[in-house]
N, C-alpha and C positions, 0 to 999 in steps of 0.2 A: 504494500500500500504506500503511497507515497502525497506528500501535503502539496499542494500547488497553491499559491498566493495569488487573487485576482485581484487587479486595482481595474476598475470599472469607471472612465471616466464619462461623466454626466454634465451635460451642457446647463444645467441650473444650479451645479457650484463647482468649488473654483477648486478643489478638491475630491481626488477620485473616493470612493467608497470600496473598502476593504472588505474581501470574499474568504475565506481562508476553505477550500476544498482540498479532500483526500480521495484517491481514486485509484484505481489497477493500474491506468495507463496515461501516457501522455497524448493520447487519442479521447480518452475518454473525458479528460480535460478540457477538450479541444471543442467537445461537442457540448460538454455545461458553459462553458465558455459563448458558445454559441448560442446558446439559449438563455444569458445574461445580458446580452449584448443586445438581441431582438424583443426584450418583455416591456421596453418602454422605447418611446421613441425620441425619448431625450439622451438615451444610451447611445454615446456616440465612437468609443473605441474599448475595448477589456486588454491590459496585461497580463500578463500568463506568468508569474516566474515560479522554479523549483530552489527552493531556498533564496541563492542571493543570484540565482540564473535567471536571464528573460529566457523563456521557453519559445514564443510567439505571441505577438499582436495581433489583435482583431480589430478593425476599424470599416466603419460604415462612410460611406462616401456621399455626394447630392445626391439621389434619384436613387440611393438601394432600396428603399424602402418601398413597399410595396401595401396598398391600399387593401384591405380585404371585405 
């Protein structure tokens, strides 16, 4: 099992919000990551790090988002 630190940054402060996830995989990361990043639409990028590592970024761009 391994602890992955998200910092979640949100366009209505000025500081990210802190995720601290444990998981099997750096895939499985990747995909709550994924699904932090899409649950508000003021979610605008997720860090990913495994201790003091960036693992990967997630960031939404103009026009990702998609209307349902």
């Amino acid at each position: 099992m391994a602890t992955f630190t998200f910092y979640i940054r949100d366009d209505r402060y000025s500081v990210p919000t802190l995720a601290i996830v444990n998981t099997n995989t750096e895939v499985a990361a990747r995909v709550l990551a994924t699904k932090r990043l899409l649950e508000s639409m003021h979610h605008t990028a997720v860090d990913v790090y495994e201790g003091e590592d960036l693992r990967f970024s997630l960031t939404l761009g103009e026009g990702d988002r998609r209307l349902q």
